[in-house]
DSSP file (Angstrom, degrees, kcal/mol; ACC not computed):
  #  RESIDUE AA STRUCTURE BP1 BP2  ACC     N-H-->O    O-->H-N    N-H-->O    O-->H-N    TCO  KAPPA ALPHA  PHI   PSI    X-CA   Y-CA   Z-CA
    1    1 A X              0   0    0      0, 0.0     2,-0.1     0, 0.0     0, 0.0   0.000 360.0 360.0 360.0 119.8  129.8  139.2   99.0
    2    2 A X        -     0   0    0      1,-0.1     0, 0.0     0, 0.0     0, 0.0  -0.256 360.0-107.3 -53.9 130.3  130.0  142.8   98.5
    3    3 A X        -     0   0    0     -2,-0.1     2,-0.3     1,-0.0    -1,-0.1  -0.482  38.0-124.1 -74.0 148.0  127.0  145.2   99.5
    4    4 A X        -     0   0    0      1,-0.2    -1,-0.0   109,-0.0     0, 0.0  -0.854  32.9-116.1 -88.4 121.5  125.2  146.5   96.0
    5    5 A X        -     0   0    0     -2,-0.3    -1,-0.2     1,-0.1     3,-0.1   0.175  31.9-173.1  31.9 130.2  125.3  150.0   96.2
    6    6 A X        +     0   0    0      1,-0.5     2,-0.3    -3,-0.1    -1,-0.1   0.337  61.5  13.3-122.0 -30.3  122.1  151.8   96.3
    7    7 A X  S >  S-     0   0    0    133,-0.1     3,-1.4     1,-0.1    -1,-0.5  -0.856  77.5-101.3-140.1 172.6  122.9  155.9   96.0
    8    8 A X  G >  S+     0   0    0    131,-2.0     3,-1.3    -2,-0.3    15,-0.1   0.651 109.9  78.3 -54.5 -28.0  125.6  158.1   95.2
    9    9 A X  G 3  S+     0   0    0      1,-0.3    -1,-0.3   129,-0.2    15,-0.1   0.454  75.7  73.7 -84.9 -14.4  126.1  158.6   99.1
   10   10 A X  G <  S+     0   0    0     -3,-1.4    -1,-0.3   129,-0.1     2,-0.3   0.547  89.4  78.7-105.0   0.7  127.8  155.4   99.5
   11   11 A X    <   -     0   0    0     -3,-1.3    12,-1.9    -4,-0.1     2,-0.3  -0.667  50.2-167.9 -85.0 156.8  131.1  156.7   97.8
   12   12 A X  E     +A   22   0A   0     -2,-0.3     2,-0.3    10,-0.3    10,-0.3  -0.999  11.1 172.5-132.8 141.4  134.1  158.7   98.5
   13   13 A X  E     -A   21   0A   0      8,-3.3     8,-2.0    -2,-0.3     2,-0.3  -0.907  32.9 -91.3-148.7-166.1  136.9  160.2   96.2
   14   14 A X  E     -A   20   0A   0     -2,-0.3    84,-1.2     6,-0.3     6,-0.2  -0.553  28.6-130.2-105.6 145.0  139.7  162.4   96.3
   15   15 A X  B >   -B   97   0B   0      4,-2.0     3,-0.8    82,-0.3    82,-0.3  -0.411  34.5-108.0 -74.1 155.4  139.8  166.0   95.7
   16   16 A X  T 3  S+     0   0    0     80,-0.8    67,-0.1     1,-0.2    81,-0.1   0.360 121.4  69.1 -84.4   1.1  142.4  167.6   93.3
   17   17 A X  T 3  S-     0   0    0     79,-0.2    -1,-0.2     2,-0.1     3,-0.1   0.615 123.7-105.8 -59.6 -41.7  143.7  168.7   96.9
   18   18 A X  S <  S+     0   0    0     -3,-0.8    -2,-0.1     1,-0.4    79,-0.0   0.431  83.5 138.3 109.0 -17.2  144.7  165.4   97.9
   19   19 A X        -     0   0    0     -5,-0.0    -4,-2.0     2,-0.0    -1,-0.4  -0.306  42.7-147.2 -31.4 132.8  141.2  165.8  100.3
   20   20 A X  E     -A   14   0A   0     -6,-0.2    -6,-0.3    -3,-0.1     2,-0.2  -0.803  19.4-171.1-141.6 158.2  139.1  162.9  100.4
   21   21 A X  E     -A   13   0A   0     -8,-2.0    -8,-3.3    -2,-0.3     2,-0.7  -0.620  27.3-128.8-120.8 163.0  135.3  162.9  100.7
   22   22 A X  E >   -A   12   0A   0    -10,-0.3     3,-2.5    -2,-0.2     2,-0.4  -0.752  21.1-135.9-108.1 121.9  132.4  161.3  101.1
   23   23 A X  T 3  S+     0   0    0    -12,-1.9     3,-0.5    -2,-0.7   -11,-0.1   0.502 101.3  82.3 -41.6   9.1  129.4  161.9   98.6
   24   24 A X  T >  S+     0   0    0     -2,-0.4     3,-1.4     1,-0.2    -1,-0.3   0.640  73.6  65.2 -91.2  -6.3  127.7  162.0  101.7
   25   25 A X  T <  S+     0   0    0     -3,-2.5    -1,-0.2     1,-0.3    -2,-0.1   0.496  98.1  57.8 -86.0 -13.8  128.6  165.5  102.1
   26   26 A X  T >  S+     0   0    0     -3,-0.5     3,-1.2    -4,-0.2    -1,-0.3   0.448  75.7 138.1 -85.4  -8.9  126.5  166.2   99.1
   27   27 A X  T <   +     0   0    0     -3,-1.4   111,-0.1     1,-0.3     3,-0.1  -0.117  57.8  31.7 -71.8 127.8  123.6  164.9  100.4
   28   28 A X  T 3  S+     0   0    0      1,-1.1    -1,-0.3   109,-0.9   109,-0.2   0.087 103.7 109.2 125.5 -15.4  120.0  166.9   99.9
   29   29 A X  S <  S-     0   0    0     -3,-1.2    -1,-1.1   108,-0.3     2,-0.3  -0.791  77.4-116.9-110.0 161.4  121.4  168.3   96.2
   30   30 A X        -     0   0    0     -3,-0.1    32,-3.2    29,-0.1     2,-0.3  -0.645  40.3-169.5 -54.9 113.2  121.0  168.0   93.1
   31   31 A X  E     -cD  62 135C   0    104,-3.5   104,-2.3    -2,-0.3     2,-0.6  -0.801  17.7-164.6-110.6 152.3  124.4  166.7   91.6
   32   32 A X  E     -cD  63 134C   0     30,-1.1    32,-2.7    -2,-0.3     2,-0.5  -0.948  17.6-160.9-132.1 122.7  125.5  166.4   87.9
   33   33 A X  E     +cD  64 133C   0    100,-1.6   100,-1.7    -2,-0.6     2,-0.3  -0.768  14.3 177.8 -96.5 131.6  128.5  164.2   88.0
   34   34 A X  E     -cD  65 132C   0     30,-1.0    32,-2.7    -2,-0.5     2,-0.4  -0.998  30.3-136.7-160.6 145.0  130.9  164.5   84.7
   35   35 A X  E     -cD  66 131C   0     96,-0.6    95,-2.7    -2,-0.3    96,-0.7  -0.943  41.7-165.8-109.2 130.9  134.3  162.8   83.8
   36   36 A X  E     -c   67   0C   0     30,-0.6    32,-1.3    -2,-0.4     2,-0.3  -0.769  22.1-169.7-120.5 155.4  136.3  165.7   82.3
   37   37 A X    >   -     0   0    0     -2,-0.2     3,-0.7    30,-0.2    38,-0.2  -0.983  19.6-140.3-160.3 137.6  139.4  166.4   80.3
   38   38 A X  T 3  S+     0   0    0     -2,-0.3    37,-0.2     1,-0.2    -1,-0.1   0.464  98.5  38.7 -81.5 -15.8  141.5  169.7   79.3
   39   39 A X  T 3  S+     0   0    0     35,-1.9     2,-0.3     3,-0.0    -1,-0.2  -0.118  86.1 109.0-133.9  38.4  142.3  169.1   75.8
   40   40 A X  S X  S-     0   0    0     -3,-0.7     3,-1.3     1,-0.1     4,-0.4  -0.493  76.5-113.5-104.5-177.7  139.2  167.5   74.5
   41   41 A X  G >  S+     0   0    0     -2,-0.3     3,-0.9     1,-0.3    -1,-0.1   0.848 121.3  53.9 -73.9 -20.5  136.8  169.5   71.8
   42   42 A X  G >  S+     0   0    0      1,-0.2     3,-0.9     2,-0.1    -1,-0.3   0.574  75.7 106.7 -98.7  27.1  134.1  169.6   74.3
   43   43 A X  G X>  +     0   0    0     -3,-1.3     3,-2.0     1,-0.3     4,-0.7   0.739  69.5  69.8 -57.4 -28.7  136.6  171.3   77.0
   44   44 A X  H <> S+     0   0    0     -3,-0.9     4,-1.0    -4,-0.4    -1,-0.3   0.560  76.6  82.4 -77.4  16.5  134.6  174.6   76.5
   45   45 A X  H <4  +     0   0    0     -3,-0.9   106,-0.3     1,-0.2    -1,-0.3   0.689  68.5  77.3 -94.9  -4.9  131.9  173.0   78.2
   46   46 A X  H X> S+     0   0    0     -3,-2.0     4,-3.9     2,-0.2     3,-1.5   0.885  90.8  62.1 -47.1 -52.5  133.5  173.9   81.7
   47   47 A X  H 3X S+     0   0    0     -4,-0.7     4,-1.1     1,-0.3    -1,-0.2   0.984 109.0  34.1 -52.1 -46.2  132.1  177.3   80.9
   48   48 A X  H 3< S+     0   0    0     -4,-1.0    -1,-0.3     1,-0.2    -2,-0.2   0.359 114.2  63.6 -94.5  18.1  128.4  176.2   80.9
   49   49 A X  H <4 S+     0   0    0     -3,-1.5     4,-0.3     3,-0.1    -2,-0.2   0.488 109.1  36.0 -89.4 -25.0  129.2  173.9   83.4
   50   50 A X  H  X S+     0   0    0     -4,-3.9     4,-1.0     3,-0.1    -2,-0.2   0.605 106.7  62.0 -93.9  -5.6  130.1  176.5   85.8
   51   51 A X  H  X S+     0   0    0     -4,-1.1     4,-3.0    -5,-0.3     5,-0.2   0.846 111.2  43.8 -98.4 -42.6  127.6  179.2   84.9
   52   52 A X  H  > S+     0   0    0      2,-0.2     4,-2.0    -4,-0.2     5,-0.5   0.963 113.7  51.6 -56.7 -44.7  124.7  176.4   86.0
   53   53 A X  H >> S+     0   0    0     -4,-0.3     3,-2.8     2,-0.2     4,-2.7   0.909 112.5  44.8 -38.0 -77.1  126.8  175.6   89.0
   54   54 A X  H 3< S+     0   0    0     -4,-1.0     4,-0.3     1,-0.2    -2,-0.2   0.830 119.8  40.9 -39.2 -60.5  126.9  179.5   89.6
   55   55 A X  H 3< S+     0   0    0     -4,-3.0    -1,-0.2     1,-0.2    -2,-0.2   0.645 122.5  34.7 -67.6  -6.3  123.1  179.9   89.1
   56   56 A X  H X<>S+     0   0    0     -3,-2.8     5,-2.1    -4,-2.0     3,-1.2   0.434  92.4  78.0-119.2 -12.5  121.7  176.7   90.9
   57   57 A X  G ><5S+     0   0    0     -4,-2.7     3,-0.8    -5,-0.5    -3,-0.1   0.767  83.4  67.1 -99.0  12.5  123.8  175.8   94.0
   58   58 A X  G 3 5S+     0   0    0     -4,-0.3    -1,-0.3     1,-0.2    -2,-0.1   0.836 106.5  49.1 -47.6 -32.7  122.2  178.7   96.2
   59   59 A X  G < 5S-     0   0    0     -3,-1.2    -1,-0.2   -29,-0.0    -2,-0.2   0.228 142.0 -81.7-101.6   6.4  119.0  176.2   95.7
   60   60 A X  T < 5S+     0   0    0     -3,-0.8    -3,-0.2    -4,-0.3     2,-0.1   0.590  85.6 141.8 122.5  -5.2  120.9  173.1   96.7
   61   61 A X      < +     0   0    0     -5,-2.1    -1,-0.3   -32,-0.2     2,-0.3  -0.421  19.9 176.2 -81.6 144.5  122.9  172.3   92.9
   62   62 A X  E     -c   31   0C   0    -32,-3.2   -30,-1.1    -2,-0.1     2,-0.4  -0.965  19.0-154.2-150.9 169.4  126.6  170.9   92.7
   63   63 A X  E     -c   32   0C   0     -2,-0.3    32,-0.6   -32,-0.2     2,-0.4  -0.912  17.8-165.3-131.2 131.6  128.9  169.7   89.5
   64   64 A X  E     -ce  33  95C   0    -32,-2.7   -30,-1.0    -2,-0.4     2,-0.4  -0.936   8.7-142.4-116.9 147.0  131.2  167.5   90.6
   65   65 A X  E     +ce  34  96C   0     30,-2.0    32,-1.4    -2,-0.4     2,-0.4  -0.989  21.8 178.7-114.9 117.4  134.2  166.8   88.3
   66   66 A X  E     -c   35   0C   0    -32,-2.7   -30,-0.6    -2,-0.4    34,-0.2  -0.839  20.9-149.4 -68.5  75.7  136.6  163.8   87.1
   67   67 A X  E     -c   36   0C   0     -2,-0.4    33,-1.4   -32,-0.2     2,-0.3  -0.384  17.3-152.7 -80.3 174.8  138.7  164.4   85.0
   68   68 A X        -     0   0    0    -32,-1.3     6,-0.2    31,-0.2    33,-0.1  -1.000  22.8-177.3-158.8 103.2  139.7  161.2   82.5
   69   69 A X     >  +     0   0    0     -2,-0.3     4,-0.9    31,-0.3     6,-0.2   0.347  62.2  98.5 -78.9   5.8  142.5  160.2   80.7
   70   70 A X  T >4  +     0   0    0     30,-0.2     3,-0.7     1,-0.2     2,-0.6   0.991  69.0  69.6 -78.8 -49.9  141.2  157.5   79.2
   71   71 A X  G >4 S-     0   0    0      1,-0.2     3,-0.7     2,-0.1    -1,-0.2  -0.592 125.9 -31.7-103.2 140.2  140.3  159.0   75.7
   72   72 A X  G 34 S-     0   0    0     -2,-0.6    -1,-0.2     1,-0.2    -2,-0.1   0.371  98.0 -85.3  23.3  40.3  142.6  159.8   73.6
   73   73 A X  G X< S+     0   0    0     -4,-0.9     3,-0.6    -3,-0.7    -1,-0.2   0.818  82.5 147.1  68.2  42.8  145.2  160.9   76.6
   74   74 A X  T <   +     0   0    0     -3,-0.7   -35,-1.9     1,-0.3   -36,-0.1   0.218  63.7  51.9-110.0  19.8  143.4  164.3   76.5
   75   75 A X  T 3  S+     0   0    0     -6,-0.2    -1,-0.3   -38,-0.2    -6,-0.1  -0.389  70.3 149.3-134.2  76.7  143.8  164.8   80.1
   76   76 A X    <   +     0   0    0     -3,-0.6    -1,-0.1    -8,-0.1    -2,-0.1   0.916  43.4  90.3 -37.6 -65.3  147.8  164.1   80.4
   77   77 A X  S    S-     0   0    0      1,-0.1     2,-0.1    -3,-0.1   -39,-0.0   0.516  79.3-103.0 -80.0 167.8  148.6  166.4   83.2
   78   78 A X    >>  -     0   0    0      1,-0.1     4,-2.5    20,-0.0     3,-1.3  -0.367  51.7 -87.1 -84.3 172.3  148.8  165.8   87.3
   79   79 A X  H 3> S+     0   0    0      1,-0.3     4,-3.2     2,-0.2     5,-0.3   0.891 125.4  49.4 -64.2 -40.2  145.7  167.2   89.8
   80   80 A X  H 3> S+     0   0    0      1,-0.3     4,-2.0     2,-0.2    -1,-0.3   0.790 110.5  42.2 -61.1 -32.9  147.7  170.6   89.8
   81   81 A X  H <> S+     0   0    0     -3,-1.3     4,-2.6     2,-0.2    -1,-0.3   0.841 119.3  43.0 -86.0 -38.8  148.2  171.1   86.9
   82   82 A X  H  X S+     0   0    0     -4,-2.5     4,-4.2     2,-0.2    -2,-0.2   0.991 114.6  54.1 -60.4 -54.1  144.6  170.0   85.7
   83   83 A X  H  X S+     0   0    0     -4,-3.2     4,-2.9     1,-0.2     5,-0.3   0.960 110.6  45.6 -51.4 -56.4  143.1  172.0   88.8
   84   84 A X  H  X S+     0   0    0     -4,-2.0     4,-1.3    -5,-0.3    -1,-0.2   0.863 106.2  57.9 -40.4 -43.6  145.0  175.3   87.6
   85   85 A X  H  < S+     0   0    0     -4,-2.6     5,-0.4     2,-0.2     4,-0.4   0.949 109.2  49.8 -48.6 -56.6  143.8  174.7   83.7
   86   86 A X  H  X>S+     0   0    0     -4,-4.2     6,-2.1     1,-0.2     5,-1.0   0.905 118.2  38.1 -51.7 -41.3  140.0  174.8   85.4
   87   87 A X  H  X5S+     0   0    0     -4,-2.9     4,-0.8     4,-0.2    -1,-0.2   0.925 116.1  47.6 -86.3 -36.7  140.7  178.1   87.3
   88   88 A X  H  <5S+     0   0    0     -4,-1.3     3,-0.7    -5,-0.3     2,-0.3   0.932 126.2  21.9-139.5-111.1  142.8  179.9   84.8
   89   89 A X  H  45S+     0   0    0     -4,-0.4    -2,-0.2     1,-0.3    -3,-0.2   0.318 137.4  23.7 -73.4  -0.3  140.5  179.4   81.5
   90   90 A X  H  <5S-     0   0    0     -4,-1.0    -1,-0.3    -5,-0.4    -3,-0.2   0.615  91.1-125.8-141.3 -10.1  136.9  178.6   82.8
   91   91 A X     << -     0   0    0     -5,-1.0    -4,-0.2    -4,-0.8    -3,-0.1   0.918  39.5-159.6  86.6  47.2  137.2  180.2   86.3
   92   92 A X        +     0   0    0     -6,-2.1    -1,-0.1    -9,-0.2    -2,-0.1  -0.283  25.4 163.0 -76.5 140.3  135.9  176.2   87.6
   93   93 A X        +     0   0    0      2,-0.1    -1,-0.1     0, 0.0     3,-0.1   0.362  46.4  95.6-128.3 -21.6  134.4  176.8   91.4
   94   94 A X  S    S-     0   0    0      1,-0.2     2,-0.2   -30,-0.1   -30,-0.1  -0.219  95.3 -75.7 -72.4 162.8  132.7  173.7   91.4
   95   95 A X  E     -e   64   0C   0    -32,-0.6   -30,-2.0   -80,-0.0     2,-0.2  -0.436  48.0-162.9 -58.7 121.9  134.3  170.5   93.0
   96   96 A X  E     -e   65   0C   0     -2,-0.2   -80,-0.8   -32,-0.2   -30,-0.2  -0.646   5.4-145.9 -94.6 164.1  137.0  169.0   91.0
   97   97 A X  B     -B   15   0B   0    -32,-1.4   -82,-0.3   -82,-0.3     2,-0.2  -0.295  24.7 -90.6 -64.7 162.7  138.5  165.3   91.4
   98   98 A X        -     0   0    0    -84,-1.2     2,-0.4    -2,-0.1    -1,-0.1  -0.624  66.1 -84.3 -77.8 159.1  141.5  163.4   91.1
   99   99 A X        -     0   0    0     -2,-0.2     2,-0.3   -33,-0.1   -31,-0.2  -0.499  58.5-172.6 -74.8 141.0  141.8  162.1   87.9
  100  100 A X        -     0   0    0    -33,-1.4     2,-0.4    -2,-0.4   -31,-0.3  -0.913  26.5-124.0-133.4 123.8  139.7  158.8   87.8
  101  101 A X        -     0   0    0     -2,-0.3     7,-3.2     5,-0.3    10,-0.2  -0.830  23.0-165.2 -70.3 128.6  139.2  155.8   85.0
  102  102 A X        +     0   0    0     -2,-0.4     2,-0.2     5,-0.2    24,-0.1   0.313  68.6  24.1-108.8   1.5  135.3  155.5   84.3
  103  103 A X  S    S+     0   0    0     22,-0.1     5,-0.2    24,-0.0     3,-0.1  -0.869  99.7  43.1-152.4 171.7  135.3  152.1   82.5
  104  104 A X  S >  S-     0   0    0     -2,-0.2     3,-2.2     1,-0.2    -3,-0.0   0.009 100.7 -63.8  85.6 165.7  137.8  148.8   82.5
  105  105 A X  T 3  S+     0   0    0      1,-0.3    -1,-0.2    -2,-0.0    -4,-0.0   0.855 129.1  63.9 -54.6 -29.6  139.0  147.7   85.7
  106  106 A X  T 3  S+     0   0    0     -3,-0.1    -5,-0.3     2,-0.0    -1,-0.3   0.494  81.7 129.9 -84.4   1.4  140.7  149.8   87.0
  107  107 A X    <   -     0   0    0     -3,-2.2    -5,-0.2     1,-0.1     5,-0.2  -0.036  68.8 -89.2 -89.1 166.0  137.5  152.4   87.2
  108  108 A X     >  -     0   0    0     -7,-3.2     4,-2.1    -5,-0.2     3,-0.2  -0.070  28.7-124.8 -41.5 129.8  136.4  154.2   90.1
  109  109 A X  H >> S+     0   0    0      2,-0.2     3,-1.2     1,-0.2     4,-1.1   0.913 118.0  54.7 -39.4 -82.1  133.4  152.1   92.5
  110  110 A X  H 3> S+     0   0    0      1,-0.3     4,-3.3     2,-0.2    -1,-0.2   0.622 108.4  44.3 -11.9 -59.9  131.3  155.6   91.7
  111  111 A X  H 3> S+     0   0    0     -3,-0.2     4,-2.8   -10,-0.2    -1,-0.3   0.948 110.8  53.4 -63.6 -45.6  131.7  155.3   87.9
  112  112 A X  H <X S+     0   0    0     -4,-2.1     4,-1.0    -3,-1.2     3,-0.4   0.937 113.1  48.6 -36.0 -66.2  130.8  151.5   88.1
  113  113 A X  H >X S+     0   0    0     -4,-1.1     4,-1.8     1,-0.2     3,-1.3   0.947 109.6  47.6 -24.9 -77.8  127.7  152.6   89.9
  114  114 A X  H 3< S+     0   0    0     -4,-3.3     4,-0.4     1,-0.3    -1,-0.2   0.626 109.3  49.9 -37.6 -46.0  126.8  155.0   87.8
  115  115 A X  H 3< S+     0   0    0     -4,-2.8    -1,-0.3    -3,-0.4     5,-0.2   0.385 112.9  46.8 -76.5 -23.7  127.1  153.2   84.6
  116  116 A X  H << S+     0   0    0     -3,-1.3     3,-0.4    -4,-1.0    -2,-0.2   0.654 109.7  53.1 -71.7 -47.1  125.1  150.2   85.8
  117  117 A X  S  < S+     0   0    0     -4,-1.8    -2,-0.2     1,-0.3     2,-0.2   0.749 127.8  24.9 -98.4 -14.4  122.1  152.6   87.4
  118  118 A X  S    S-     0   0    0     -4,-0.4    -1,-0.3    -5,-0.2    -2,-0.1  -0.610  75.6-153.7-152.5 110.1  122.1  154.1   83.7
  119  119 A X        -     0   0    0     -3,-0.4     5,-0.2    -2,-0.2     2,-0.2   0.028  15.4-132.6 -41.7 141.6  123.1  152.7   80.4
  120  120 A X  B >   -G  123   0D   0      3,-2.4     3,-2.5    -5,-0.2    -1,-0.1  -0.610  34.3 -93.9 -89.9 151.0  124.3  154.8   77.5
  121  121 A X  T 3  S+     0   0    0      1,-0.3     3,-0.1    -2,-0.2    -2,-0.0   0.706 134.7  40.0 -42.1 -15.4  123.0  154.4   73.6
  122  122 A X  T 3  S-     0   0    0      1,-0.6    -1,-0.3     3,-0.2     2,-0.2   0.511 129.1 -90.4-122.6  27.7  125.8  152.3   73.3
  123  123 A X  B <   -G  120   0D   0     -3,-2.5    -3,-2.4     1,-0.2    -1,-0.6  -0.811  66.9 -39.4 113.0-155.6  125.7  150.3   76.8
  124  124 A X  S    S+     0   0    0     -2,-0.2    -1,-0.2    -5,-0.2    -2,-0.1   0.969 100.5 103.5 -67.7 -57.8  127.1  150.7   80.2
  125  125 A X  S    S-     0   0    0      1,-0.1     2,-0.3    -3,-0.1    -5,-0.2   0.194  74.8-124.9 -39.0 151.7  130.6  152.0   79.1
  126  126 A X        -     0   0    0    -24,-0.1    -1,-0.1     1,-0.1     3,-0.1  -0.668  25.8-167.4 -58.0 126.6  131.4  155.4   79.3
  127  127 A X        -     0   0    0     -2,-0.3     2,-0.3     1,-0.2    -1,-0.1   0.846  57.9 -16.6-115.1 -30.7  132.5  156.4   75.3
  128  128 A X  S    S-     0   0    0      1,-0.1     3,-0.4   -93,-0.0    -1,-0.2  -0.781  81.2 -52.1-137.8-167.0  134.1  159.9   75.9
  129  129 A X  S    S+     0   0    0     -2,-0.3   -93,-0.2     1,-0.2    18,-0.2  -0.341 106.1  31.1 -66.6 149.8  134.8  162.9   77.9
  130  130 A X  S    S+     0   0    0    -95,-2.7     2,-0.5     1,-0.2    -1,-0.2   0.957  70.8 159.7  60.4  58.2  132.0  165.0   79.3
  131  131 A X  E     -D   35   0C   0    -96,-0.7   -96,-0.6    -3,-0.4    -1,-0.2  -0.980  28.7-147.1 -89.3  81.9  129.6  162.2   79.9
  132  132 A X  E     -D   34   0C   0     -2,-0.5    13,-1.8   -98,-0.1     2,-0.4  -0.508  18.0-163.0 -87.7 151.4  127.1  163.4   82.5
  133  133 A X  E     -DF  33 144C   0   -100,-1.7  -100,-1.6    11,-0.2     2,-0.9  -0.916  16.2-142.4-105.6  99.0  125.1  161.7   85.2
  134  134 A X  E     -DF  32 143C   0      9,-2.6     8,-1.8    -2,-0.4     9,-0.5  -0.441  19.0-168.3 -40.6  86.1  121.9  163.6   86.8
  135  135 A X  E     -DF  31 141C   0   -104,-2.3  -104,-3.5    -2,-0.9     6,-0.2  -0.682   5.6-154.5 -98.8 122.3  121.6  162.9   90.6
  136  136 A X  E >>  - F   0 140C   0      4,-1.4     3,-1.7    -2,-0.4     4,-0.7  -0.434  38.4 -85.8-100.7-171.5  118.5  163.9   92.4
  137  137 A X  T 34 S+     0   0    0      1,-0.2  -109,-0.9    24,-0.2  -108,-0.3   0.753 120.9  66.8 -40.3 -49.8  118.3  164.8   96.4
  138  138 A X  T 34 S-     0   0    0   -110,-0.2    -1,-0.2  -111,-0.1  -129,-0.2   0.310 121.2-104.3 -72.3   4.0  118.0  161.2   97.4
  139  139 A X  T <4 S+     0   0    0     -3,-1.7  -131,-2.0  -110,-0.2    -2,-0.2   0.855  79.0 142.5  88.4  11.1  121.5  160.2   96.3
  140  140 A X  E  <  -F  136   0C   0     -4,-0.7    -4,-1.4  -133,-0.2     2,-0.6  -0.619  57.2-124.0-111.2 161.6  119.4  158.2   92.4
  141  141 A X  E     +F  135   0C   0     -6,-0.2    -6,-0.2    -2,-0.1     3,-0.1  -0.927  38.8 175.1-107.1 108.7  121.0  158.4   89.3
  142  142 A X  E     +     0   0C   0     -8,-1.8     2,-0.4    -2,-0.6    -7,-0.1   0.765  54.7   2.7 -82.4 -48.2  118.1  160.0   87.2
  143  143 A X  E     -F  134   0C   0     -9,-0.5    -9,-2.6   -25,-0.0     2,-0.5  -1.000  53.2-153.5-156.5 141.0  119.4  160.8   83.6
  144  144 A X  E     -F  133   0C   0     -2,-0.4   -11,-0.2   -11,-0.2     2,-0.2  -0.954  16.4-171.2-112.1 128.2  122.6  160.2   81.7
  145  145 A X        -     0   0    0    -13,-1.8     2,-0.3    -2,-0.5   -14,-0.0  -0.527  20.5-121.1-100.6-163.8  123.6  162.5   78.7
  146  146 A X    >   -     0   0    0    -15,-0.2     3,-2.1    -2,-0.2   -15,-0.1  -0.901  32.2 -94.1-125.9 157.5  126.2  162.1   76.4
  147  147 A X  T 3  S+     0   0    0     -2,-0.3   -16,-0.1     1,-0.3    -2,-0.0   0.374 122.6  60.0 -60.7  -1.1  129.2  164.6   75.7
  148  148 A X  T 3  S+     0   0    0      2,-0.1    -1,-0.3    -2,-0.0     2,-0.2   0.507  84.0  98.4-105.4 -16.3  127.8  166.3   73.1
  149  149 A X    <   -     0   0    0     -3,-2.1     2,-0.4   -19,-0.2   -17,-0.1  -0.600  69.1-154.3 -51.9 120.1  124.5  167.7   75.8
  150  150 A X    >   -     0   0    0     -2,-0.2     3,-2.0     1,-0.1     4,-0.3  -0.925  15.2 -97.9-116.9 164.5  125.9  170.4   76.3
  151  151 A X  G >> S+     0   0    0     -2,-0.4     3,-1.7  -106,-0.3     4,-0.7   0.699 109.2  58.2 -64.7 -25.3  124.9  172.2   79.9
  152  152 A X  G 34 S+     0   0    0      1,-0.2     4,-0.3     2,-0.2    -1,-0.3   0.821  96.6  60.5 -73.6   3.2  122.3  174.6   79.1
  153  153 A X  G <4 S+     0   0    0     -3,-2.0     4,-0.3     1,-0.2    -1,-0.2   0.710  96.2  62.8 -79.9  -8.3  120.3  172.3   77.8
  154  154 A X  T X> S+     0   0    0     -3,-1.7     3,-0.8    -4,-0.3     4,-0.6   0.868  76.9  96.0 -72.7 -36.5  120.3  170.6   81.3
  155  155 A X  H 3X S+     0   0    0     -4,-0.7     4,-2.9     1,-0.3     5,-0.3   0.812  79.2  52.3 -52.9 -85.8  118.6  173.6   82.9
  156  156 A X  H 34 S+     0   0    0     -4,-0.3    -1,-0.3     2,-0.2    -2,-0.1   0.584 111.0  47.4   9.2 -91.8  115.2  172.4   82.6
  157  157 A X  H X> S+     0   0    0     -3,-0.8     3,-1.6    -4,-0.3     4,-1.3   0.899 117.0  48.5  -6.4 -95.9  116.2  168.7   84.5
  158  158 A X  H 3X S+     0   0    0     -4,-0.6     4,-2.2     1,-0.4    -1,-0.2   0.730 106.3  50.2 -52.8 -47.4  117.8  170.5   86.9
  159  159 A X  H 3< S+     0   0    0     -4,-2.9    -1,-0.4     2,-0.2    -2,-0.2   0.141 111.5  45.2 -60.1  17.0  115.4  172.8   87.6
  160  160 A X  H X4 S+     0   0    0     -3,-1.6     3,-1.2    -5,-0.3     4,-0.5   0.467 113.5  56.5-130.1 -70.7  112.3  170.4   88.1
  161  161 A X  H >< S+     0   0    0     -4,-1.3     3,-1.0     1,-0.3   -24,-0.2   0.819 109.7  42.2 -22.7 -39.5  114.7  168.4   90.2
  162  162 A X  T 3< S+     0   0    0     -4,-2.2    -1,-0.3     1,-0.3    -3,-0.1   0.935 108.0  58.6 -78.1 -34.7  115.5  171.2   92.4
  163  163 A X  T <         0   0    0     -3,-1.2    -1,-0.3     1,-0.3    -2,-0.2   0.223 360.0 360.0 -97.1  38.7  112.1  172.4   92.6
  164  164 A X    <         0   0    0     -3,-1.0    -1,-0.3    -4,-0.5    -2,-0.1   0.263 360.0 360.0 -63.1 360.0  111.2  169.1   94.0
């Protein structure tokens, strides 16, 4: 029987490098974990996902990124191509992924987690792109938003997290 999970710390994934790491390397921040995609409507949300990055991870914040092909194929492309799309139009510093499936079988142990330790309005499942998870120092899945939260409205959250 497989050990249940308890924190974020007990995963590892792959880097859009071909890296891969262990969430343990994160440990002591505040993380906001999001499955991401270059050609979806909420794609401009890289931008306020990187300007909270930018203002919070001196105090201990990271964004970690998936991107996700699962809906509506809106992240075609291979890790290079995705990682270049992040640098080139949103100027992405934060850690990106390999591209990942977040529901179904085939999805990532991480996502599984995640989706289990907080339910969506419409269940477990993940329903689009840009799906966030809150994670607070201690590796717990705090808050889920949905893709249409967009990140300054996170600020708050984080910021009582951080000043924990």
């Amino acid at each position: 029987m497989e050990k249940e999970a308890k924190t974020v710390y007990e995963f590892s994934a792959t880097l859009l490098d071909g890296r891969e790491v262990s969430l343990e390397e994160f440990r002591g921040r505040v993380l906001l974990i999001v499955n991401t995609a270059s050609r979806c409507g909420f794609t401009p949300q890289y931008a306020g996902l990187e300007e909270i990055y930018r203002k919070h991870r001196e105090r201990g914040f990271a964004v970690l990124g998936f991107p996700c092909n699962q809906f509506g194929a809106q992240e075609p492309g291979p890790n290079a191509e995705i990682g270049a799309f992040c640098e080139k139009n949103y100027g992405v510093d934060f850690p990106m992924f390999s591209k990942v499936d977040v529901n179904g079988p085939s999805a990532h142990p991480l996502y599984r987690f995640l989706t289990k330790a907080k339910r969506g309005l419409l269940g477990s499942g993940i329903q689009w792109n840009f799906t966030k998870f809150l994670i607070d120092r201690q590796g717990n899945v705090v808050d889920r938003f949905g893709p249409s939260t967009a990140p300054p409205r996170l600020a708050r959250k984080i910021e009582a997290l951080l000043d924990r």
